[in-house]
ZADO-1210 file (C-alpha; in nm, 4 decimals, padded with zeros to 6 digits):
<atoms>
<atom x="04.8667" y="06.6964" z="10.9809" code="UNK" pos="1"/>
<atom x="05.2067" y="06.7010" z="10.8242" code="UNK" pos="2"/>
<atom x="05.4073" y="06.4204" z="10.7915" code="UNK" pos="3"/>
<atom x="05.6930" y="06.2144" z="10.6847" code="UNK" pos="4"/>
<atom x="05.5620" y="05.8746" z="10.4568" code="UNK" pos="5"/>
<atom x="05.6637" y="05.6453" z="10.2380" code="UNK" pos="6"/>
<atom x="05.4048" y="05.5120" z="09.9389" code="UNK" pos="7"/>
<atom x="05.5884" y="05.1991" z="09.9027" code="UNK" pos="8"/>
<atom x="05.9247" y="05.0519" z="10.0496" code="UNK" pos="9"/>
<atom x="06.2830" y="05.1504" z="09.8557" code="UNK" pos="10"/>
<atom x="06.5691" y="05.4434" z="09.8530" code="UNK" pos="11"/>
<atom x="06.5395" y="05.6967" z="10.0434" code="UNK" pos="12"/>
<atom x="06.3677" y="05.9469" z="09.7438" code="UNK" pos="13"/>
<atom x="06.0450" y="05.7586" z="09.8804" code="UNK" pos="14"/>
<atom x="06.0264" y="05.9581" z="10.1165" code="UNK" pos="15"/>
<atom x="05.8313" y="06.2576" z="10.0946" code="UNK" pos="16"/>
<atom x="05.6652" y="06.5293" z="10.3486" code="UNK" pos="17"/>
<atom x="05.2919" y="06.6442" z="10.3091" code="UNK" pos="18"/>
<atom x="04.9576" y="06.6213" z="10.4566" code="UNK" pos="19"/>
<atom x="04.8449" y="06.2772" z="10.6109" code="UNK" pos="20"/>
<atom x="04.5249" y="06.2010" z="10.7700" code="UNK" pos="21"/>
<atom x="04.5077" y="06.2805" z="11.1499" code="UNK" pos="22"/>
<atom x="04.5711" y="05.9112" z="11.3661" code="UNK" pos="23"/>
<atom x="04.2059" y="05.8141" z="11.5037" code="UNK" pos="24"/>
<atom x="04.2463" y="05.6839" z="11.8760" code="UNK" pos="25"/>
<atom x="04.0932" y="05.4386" z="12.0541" code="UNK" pos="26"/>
<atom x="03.9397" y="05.4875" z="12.3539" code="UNK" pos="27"/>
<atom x="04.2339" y="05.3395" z="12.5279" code="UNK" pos="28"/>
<atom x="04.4937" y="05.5590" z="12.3573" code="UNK" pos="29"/>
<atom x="04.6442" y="05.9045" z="12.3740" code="UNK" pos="30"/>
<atom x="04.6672" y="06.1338" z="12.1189" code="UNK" pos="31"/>
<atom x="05.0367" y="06.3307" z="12.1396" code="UNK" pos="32"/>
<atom x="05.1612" y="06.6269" z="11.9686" code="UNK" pos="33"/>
<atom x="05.5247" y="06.5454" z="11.8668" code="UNK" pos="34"/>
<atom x="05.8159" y="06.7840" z="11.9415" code="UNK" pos="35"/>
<atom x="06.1017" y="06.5457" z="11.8772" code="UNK" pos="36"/>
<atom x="06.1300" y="06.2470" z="11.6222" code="UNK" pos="37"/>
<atom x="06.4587" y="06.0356" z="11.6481" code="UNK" pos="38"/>
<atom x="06.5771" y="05.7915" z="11.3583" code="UNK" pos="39"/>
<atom x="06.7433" y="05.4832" z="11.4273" code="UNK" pos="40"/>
<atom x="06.8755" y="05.2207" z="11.2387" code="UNK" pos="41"/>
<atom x="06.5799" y="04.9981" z="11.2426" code="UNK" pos="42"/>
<atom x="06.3969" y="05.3060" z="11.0804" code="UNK" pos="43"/>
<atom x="06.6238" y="05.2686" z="10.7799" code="UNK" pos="44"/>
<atom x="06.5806" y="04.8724" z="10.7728" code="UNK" pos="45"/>
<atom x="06.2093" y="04.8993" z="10.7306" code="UNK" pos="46"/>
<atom x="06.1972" y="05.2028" z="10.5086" code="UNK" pos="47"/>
<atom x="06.4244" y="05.0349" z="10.2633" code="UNK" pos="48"/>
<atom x="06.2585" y="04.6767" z="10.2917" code="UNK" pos="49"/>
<atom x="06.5922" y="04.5355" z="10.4426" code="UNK" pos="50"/>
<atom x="06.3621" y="04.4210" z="10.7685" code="UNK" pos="51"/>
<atom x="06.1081" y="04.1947" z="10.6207" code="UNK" pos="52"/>
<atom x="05.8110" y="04.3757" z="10.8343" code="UNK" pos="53"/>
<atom x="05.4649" y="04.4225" z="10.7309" code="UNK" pos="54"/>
<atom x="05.3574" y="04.7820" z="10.7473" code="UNK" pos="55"/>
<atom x="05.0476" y="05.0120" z="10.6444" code="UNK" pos="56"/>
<atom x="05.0510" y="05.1791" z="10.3540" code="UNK" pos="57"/>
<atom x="05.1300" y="05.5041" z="10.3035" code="UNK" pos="58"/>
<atom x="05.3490" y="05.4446" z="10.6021" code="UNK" pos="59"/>
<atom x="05.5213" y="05.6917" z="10.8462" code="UNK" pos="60"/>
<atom x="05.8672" y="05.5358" z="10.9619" code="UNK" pos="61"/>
<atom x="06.0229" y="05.6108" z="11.3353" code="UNK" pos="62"/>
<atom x="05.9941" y="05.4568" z="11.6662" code="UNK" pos="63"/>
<atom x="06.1519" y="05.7329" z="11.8973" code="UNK" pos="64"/>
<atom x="05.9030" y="06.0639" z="12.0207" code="UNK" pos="65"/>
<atom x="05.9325" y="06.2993" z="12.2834" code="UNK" pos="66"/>
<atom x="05.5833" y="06.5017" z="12.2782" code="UNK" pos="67"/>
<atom x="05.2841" y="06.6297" z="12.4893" code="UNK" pos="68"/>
<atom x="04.9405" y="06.4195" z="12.5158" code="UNK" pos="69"/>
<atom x="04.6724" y="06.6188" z="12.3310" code="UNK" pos="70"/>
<atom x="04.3906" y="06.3965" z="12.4789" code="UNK" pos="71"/>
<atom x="04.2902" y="06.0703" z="12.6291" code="UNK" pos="72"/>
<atom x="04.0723" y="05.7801" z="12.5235" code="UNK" pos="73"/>
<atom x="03.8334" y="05.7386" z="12.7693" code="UNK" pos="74"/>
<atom x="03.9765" y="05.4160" z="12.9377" code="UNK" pos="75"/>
<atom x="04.2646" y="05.5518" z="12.9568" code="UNK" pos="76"/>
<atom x="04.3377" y="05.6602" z="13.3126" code="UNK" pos="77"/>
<atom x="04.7105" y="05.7631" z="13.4838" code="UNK" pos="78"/>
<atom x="04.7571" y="06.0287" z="13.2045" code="UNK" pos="79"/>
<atom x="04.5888" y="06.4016" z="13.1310" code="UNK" pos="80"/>
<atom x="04.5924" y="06.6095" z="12.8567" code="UNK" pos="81"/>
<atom x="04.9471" y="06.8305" z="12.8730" code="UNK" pos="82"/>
<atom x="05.1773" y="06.6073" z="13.0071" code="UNK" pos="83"/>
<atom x="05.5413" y="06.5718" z="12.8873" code="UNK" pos="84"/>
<atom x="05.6026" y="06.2061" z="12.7608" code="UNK" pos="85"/>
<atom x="05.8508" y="05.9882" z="12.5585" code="UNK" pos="86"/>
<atom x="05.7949" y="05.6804" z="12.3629" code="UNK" pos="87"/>
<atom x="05.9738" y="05.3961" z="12.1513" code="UNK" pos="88"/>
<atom x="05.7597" y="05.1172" z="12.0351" code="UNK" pos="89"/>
<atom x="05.5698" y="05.3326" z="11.7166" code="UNK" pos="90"/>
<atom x="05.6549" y="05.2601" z="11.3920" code="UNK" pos="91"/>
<atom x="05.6520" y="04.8693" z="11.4112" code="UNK" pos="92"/>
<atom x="05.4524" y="04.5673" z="11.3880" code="UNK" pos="93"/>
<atom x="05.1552" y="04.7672" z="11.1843" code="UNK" pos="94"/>
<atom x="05.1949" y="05.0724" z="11.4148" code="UNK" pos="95"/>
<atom x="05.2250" y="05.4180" z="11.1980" code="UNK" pos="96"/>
<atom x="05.5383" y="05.6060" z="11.3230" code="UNK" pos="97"/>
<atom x="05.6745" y="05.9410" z="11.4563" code="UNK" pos="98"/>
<atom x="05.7897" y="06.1379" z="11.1834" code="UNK" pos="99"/>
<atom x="05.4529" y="06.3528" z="11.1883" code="UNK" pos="100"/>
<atom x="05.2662" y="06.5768" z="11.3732" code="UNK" pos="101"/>
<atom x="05.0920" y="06.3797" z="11.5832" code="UNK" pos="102"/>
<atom x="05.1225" y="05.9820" z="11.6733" code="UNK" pos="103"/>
<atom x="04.8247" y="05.7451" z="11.8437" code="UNK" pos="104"/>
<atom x="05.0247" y="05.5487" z="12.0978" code="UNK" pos="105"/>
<atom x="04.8852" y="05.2473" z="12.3923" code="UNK" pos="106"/>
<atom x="05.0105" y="05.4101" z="12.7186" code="UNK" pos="107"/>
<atom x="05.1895" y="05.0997" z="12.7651" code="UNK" pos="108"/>
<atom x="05.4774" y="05.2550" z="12.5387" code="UNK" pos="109"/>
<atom x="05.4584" y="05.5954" z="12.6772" code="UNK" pos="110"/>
<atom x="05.6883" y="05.7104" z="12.9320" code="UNK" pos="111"/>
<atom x="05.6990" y="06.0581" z="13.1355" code="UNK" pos="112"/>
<atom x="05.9395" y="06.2869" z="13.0906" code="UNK" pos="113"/>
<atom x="06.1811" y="06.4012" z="13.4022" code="UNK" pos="114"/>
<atom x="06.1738" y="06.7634" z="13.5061" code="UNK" pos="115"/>
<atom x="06.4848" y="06.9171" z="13.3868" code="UNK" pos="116"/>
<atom x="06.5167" y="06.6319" z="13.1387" code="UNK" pos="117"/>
<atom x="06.4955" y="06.8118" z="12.7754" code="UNK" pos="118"/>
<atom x="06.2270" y="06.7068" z="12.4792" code="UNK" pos="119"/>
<atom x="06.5904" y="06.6495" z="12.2664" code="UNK" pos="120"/>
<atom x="06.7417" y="06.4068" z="12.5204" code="UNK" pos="121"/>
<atom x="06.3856" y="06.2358" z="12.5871" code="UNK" pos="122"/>
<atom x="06.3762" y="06.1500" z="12.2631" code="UNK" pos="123"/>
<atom x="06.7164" y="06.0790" z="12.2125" code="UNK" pos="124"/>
<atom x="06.7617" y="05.8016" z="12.4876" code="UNK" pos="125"/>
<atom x="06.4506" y="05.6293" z="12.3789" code="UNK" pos="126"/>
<atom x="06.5150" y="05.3137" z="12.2013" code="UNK" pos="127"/>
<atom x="06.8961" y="05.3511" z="12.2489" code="UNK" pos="128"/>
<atom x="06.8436" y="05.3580" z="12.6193" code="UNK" pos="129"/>
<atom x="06.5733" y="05.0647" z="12.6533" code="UNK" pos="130"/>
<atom x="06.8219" y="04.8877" z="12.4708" code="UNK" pos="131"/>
<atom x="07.0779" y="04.9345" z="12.6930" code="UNK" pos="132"/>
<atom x="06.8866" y="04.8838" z="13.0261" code="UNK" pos="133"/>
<atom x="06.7457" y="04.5313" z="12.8945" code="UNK" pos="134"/>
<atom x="07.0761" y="04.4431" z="12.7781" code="UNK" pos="135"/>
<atom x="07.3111" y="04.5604" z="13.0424" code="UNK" pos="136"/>
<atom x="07.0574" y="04.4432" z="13.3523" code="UNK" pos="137"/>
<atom x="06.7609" y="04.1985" z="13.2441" code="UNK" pos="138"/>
<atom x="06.9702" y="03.9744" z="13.0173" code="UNK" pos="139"/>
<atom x="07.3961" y="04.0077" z="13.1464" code="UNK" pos="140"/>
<atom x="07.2883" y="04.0826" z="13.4853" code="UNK" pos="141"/>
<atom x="07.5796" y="04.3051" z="13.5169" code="UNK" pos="142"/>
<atom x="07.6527" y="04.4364" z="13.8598" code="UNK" pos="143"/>
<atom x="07.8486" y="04.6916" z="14.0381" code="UNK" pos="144"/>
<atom x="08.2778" y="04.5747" z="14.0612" code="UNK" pos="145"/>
<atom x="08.2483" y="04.3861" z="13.7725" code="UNK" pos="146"/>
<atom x="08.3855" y="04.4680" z="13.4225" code="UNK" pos="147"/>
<atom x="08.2494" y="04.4949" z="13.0843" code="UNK" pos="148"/>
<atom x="08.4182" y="04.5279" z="12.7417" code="UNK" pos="149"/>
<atom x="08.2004" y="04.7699" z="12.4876" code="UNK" pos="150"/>
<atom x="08.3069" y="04.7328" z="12.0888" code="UNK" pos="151"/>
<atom x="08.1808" y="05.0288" z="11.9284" code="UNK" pos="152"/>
<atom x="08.1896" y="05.2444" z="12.2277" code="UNK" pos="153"/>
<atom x="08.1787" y="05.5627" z="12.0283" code="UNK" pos="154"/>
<atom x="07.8399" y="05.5232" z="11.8963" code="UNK" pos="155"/>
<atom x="07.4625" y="05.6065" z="12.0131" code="UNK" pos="156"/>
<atom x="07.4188" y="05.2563" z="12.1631" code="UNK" pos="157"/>
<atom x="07.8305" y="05.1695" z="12.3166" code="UNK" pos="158"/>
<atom x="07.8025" y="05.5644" z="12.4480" code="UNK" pos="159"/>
<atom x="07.5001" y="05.4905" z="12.6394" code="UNK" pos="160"/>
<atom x="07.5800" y="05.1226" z="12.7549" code="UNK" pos="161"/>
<atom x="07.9158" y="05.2962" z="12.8621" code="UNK" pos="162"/>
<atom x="07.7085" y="05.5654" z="13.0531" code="UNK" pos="163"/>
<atom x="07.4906" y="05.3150" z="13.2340" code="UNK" pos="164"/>
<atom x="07.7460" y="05.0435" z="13.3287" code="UNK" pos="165"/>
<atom x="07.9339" y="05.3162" z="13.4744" code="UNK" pos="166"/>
<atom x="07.6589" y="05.4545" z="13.7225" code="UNK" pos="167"/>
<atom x="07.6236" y="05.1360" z="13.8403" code="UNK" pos="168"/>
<atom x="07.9477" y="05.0951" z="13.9510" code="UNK" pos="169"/>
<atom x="08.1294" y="04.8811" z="13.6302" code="UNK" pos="170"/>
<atom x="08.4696" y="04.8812" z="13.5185" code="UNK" pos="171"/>
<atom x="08.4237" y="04.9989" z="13.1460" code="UNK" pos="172"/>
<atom x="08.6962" y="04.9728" z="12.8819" code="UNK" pos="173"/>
<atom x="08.5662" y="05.0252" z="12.5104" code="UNK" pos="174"/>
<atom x="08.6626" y="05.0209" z="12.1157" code="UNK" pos="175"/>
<atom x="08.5991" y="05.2980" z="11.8643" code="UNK" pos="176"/>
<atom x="08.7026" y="05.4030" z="11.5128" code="UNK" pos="177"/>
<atom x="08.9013" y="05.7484" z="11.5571" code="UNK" pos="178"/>
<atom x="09.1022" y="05.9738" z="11.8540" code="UNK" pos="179"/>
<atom x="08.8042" y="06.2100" z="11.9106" code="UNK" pos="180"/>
<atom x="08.5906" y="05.8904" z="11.9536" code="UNK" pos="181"/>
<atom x="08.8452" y="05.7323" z="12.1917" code="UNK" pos="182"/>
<atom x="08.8508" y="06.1211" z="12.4058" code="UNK" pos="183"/>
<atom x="08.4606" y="06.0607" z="12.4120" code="UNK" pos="184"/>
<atom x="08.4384" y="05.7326" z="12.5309" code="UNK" pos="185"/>
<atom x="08.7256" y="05.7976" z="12.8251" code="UNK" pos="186"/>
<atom x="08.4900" y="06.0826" z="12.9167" code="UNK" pos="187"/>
<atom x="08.2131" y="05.8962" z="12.9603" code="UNK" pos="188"/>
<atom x="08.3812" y="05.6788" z="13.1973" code="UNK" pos="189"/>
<atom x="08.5415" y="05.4237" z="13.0217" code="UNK" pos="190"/>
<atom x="08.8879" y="05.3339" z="13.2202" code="UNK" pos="191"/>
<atom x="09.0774" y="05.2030" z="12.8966" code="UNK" pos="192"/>
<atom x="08.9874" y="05.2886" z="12.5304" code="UNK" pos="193"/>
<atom x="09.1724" y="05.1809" z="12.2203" code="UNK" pos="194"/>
<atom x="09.1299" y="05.2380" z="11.8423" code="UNK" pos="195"/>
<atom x="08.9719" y="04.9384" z="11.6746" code="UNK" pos="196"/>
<atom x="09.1468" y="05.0440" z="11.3786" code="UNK" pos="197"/>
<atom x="09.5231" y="05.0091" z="11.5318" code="UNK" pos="198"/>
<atom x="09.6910" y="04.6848" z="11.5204" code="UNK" pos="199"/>
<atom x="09.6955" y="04.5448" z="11.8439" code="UNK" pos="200"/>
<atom x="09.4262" y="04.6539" z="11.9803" code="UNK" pos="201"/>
<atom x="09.3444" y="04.3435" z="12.1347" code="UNK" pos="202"/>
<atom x="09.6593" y="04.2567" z="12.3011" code="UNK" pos="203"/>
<atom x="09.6412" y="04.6300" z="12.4416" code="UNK" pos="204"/>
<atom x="09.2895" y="04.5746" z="12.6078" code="UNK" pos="205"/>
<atom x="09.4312" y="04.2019" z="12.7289" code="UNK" pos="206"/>
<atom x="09.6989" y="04.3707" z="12.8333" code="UNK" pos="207"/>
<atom x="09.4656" y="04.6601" z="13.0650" code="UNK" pos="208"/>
<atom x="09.2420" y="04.3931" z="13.1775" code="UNK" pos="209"/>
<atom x="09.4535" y="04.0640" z="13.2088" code="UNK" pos="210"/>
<atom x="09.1408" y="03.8961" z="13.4292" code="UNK" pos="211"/>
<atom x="08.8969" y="03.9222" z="13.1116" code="UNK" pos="212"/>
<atom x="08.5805" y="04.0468" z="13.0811" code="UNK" pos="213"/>
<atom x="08.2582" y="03.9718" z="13.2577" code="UNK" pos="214"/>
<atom x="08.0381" y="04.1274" z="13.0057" code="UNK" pos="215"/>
<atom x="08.0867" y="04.1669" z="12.6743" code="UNK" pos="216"/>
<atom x="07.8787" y="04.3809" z="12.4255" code="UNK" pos="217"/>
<atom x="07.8824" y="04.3902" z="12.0243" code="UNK" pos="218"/>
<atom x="07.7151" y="04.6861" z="11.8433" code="UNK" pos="219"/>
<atom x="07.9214" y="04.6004" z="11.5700" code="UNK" pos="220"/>
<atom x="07.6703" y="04.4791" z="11.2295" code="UNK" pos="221"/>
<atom x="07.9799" y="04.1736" z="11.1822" code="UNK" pos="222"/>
<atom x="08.0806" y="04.0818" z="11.5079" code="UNK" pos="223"/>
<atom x="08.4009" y="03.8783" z="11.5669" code="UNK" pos="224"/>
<atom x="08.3264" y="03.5731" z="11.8026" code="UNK" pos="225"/>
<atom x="08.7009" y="03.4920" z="11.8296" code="UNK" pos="226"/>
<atom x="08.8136" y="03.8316" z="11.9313" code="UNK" pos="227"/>
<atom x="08.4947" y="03.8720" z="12.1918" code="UNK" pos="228"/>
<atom x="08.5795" y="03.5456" z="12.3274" code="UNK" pos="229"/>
<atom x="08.9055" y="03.5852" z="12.3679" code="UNK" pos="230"/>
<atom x="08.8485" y="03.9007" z="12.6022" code="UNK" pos="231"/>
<atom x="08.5939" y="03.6999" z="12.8006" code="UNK" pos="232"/>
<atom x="08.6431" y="03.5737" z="13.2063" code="UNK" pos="233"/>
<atom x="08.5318" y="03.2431" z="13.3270" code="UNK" pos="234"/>
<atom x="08.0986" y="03.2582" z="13.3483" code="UNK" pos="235"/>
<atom x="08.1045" y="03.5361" z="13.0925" code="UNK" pos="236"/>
<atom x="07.8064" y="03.6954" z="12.8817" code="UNK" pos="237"/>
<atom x="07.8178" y="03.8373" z="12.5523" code="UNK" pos="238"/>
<atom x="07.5281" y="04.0513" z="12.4497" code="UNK" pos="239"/>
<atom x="07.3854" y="04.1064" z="12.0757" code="UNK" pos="240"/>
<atom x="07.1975" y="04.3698" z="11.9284" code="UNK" pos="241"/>
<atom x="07.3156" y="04.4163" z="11.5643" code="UNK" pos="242"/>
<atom x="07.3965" y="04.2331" z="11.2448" code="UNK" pos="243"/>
<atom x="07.0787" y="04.0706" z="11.1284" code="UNK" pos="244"/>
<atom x="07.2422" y="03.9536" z="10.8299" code="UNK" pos="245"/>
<atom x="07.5782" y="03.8505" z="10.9929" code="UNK" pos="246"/>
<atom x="07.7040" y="03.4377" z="10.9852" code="UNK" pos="247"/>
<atom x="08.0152" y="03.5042" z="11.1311" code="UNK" pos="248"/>
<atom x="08.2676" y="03.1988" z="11.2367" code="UNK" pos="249"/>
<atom x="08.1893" y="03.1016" z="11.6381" code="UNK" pos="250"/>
<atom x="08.4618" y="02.9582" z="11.8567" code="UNK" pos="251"/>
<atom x="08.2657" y="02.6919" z="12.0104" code="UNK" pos="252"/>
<atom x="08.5366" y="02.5331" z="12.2388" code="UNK" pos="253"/>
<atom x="08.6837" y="02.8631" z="12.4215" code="UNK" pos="254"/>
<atom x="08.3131" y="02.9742" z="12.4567" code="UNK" pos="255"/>
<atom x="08.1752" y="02.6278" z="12.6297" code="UNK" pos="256"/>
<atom x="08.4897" y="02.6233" z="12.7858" code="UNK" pos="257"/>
<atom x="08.4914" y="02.9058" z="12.9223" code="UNK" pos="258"/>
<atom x="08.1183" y="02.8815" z="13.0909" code="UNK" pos="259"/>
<atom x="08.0264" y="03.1579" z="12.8634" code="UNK" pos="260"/>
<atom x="07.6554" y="03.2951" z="12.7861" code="UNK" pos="261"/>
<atom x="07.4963" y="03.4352" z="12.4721" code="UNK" pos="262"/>
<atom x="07.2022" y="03.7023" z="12.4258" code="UNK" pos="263"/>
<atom x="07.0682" y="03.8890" z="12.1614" code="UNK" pos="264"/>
<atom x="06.7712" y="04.0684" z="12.1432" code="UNK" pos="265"/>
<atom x="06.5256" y="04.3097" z="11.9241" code="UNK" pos="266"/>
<atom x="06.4248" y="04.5960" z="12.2145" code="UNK" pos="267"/>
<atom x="06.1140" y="04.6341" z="12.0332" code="UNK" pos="268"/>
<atom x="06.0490" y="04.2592" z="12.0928" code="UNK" pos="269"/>
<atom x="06.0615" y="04.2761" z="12.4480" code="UNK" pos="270"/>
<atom x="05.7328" y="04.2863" z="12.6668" code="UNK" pos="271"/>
<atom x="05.6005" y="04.5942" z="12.7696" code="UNK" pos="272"/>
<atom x="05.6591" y="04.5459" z="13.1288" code="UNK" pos="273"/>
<atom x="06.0203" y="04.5202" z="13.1056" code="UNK" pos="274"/>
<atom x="06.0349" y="04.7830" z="12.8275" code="UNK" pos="275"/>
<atom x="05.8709" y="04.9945" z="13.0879" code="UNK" pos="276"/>
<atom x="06.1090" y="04.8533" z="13.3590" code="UNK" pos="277"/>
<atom x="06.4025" y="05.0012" z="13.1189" code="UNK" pos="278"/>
<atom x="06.2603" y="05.2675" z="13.0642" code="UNK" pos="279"/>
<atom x="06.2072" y="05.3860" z="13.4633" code="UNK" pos="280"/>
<atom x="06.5623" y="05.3530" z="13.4684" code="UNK" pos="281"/>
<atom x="06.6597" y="05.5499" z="13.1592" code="UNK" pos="282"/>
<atom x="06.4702" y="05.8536" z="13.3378" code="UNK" pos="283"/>
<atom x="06.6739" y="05.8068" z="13.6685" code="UNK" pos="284"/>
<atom x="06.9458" y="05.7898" z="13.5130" code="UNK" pos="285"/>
<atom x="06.8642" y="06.1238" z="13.2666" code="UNK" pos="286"/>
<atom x="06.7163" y="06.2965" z="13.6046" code="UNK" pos="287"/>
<atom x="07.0024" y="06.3100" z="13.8067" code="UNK" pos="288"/>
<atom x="07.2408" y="06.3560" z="13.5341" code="UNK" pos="289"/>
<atom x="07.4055" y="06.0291" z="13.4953" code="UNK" pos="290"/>
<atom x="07.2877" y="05.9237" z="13.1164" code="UNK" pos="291"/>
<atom x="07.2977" y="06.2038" z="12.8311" code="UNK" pos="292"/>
<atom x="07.2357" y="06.0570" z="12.5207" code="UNK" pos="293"/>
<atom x="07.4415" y="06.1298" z="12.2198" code="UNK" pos="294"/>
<atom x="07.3254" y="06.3399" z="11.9112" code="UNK" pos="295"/>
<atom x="07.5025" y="06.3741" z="11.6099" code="UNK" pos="296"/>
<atom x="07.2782" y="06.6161" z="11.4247" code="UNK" pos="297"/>
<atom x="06.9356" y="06.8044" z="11.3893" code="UNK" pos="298"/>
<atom x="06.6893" y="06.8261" z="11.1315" code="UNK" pos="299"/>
<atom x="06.3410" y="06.9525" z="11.0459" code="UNK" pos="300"/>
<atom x="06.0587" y="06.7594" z="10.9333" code="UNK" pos="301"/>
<atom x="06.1147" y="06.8920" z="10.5777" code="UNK" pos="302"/>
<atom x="06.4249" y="06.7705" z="10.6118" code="UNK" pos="303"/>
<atom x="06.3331" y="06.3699" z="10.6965" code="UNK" pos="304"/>
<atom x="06.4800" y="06.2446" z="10.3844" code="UNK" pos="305"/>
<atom x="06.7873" y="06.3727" z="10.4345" code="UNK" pos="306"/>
<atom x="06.8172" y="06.2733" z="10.8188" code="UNK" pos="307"/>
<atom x="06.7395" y="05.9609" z="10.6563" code="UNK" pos="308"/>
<atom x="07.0034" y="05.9221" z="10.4081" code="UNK" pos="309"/>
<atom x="07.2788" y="06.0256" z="10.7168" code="UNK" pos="310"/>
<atom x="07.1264" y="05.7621" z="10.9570" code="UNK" pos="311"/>
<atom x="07.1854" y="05.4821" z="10.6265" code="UNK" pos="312"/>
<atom x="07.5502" y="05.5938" z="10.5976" code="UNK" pos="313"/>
<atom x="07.6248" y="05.5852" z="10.9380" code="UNK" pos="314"/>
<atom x="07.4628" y="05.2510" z="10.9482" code="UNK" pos="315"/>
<atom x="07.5473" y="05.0868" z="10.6126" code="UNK" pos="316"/>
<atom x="07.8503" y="05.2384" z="10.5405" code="UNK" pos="317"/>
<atom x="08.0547" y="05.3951" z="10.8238" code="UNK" pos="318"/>
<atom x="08.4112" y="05.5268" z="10.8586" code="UNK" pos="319"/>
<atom x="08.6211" y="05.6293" z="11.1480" code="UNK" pos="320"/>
<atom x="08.5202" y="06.0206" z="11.0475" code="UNK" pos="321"/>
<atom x="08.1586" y="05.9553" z="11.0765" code="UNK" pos="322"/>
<atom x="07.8727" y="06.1203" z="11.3006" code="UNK" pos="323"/>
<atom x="07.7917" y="05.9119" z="11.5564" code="UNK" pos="324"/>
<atom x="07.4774" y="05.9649" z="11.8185" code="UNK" pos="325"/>
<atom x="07.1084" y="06.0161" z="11.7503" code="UNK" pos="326"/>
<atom x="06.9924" y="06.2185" z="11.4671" code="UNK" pos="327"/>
<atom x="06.6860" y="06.3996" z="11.5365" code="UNK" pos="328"/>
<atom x="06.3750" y="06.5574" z="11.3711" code="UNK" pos="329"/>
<atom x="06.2175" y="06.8323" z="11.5143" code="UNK" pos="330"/>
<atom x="05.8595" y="06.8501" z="11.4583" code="UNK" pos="331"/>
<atom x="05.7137" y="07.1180" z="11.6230" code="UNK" pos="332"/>
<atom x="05.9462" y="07.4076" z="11.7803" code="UNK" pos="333"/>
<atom x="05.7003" y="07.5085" z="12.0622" code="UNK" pos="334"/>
<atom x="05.3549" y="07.3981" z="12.2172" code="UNK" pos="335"/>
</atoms>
């Protein structure tokens, strides 16, 4: 099969397209013919050997898949040969990943796809949408009324959290970097957006929402404790999902003070049965319309490297005029 690989872990010119040996299932796995690969941050981390992970080598990076089973293992039961599935746990923990041809999965991580829901949004909302469904509703708990403050609201994860705090009823206000971004985010749903970039931003969102927040989520890669905790209500809780390297200051007074709560989280860390929990909502959501993820550009499978290289400078090095959304690989055109 063709495929994306790297022979050992660096810049992005390791990684090269060619044949790699078909994935040999188990007998309780499923074989799937890829249509859609999306690259995510993590992606990046692991290529470059910023995420300290152990991987095969050669190795095929990506954790996002939309696809059709080929076959079955024959333990496998619940699943038949030509159905339309997603997926977001390949490409970690010593798991080859999606940027080929074909990918071995556990059904555990595979997902089906909605009718009407497209093989580009399936893929898409994978790990952006787990994320977002564990973070939003198994850790913050948030609930319909209350109100929730997104920083970064422009981007693949803040557009999504935006999307599903709204459809459950949440008051949503949000950062991001430019106008256009800002136009997004207040179509989405969010009630109040303001440029991160203007001065004043803060007292502009203190001013929209004088009561604080009741959930607070960081996508940013340096988050800024004071500012978050500033924004924050009585019984408060901050969620986490970026900035492995970060050691920012922490306002520990206003934060205990406060009654405030703290979570961060790896998606891919979670266990399977509330990755799957997630994941059931991400298709209701997708199903009736109220979560389309974001995509800021397309690329073939010749063209990995270079979806690569965008997904680093969106993620390493952004600026108020960058993409934002999921970039994704398309593998096969039709089945």
């Amino acid at each position: 099969m063709k495929a994306a690989f790297i022979r050992s872990k660096g810049p992005v010119d390791n990684l090269e397209v060619g044949e790699f040996p078909n994935p040999e299932p188990g007998n309780d796995e499923v074989v799937i013919r890829v249509v859609i690969s999306a690259v995510n941050p993590i992606d990046v981390y692991i290529r470059s050997g910023m995420a300290l992970m152990n991987v095969p080598m050669p190795f095929i990076p990506g954790c996002d898949f939309s696809g059709v089973i080929e076959s079955v293992g024959n333990q496998v039961q619940g699943w038949s040969a030509g159905d339309r599935v997603w997926g977001s746990n390949q490409g970690l923990l010593g798991r080859q990943g999606t940027l080929a041809e074909k990918v071995v999965c556990h059904p555990q991580f595979i997902y089906p796809i909605p009718d009407g829901v497209t093989f580009e949004s399936a893929a898409a909302g994978g790990l952006v949408g787990i994320t977002a469904a564990i973070g939003l509703f198994q850790k913050a708990q948030l609930m319909s009324g209350e109100s929730i403050f997104v920083s970064g609201g422009g981007g693949a994860i803040g557009s999504t959290v935006i999307q599903m705090a709204r459809a459950v009823g949440a008051h949503v206000a949000a950062t991001s970097s430019s106008d256009e971004k800002v136009r997004e985010c207040t179509g989405l749903g969010a009630r109040f957006v303001q440029k991160y970039t203007d001065p004043g931003w803060m007292d502009a969102i203190r001013h929209a929402v004088p009561a604080g927040f009741d959930v607070l989520w960081e996508t940013s890669r340096s988050p800024n404790f004071d500012a978050l905790v500033s924004l924050a209500a009585d019984n408060a809780r901050l969620v986490l999902m970026a900035g492995r390297d970060a050691r920012p200051e922490f306002p520990v007074g206003p934060f205990y003070v406060k009654g405030c709560a703290l979570f961060g989280f790896a998606m891919f860390k979670s266990p399977p049965h509330q990755q799957r929990e997630a994941a059931h909502l991400v298709n209701d959501l997708m199903a009736h319309g109220k979560l389309l993820p974001k995509i800021a550009a397309h690329f073939s499978l010749h063209e990995a490297a270079n979806a690569h290289s965008l997904q680093e400078s969106m993620t390493l090095n952004p600026s108020p005029n960058s993409p934002t959304g999921k970039i994704l690989v398309h593998i096969s055109d039709t089945l």
